[in-house]
C-alpha beads as a LAMMPS data file, in Angstrom:
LAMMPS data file: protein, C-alpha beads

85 atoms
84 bonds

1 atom types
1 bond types

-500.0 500.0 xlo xhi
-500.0 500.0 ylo yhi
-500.0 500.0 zlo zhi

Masses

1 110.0

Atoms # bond

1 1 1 -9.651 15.599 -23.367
2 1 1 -6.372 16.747 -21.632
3 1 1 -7.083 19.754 -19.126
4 1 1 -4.438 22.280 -17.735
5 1 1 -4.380 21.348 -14.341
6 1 1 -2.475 23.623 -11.052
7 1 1 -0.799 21.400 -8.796
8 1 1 1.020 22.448 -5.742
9 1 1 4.140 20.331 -4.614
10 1 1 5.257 22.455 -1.739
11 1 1 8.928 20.724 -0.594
12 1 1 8.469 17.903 -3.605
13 1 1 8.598 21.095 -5.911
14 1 1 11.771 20.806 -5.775
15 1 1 12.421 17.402 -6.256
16 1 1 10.320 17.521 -9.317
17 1 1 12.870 20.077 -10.464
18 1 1 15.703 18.131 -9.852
19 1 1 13.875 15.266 -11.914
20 1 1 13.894 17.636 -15.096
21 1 1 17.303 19.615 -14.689
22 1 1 18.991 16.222 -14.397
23 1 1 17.408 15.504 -17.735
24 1 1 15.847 12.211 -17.037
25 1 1 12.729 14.171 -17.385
26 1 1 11.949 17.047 -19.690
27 1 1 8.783 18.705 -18.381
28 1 1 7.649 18.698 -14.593
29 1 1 4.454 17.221 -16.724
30 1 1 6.521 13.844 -17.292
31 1 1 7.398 14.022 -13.736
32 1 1 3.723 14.075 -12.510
33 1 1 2.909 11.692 -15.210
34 1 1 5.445 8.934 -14.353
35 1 1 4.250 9.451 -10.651
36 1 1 0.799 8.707 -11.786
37 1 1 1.969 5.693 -13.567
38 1 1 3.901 4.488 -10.437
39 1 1 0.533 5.073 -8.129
40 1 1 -1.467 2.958 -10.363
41 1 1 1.645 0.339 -9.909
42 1 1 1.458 0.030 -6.462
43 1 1 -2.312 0.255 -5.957
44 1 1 -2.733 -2.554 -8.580
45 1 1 0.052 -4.256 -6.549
46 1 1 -1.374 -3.664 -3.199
47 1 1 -5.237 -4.979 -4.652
48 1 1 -3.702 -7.997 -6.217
49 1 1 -2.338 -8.740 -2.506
50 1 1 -5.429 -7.903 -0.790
51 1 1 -7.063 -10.396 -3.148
52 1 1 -4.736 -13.411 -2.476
53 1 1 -5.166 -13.005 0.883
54 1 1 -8.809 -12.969 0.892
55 1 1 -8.545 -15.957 -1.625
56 1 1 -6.219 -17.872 0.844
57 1 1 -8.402 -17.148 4.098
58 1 1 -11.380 -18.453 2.104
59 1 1 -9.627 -21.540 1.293
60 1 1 -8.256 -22.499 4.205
61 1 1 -9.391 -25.322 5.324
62 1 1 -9.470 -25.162 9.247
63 1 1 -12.371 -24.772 11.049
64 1 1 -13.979 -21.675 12.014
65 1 1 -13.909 -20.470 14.741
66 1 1 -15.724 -17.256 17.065
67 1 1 -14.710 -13.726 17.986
68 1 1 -14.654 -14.629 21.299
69 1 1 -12.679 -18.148 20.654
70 1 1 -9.939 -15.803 18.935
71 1 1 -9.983 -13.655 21.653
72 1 1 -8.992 -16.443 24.033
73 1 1 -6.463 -17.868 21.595
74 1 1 -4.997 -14.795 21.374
75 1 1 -4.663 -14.180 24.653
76 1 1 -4.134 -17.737 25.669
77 1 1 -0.496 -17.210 23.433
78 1 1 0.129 -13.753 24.989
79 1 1 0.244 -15.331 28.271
80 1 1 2.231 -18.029 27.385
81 1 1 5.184 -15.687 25.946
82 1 1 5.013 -13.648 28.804
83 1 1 5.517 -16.892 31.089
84 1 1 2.049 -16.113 33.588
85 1 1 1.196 -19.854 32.546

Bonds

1 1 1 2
2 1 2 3
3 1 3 4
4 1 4 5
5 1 5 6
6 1 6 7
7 1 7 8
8 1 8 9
9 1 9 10
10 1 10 11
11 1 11 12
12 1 12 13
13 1 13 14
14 1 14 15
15 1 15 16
16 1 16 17
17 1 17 18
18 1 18 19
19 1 19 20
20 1 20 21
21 1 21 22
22 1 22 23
23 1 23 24
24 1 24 25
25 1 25 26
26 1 26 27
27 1 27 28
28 1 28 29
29 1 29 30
30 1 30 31
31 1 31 32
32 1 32 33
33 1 33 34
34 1 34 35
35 1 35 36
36 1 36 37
37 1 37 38
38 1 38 39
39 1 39 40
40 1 40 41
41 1 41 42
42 1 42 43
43 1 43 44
44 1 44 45
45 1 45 46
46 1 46 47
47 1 47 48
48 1 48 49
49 1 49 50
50 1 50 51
51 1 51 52
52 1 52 53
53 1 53 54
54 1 54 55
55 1 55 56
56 1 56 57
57 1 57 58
58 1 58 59
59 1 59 60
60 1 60 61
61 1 61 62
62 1 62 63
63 1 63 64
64 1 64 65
65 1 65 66
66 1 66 67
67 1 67 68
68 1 68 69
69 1 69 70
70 1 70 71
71 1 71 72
72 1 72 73
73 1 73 74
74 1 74 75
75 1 75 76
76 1 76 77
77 1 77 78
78 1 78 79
79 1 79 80
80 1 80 81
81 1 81 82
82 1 82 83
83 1 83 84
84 1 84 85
């Protein structure tokens, strides 16, 4: 069931505006609509990364290794770039 719903835009009022009196849009509704659609986009984008990555990590093949051992490694290659080896 589709609701009447009050947004405020404060500055992006304005640019919403702009949207429809260009006439790419023709209600601030299709505005807040297609900026709907292109959240969705980019948080089904930003999951399907988040899942490769943990797909990757859990196939790689190295061995594991400690907090502490990364620690060290970590700062094992800090000092190195900085030259106090």
């Amino acid at each position: 069931m589709n609701k009447p719903v009050t947004v405020t835009l404060g500055a992006m009022g304005d640019r919403a505006r702009a949207h429809v009196e260009s006439g790419r849009y023709a209600s601030l509704s299709e505005v807040m609509r297609a900026g709907l659609r292109a959240l969705d986009r980019e948080e089904a984008a930003l999951d399907a990364l988040l899942k490769a990555k943990v797909e990757a990590a859990l196939a790689d093949g190295r061995p594991l290794m400690s907090l502490d051992e990364a620690f060290e490694a970590v700062e094992r290659s800090a000092r190195v770039r900085r030259g106090d080896v």
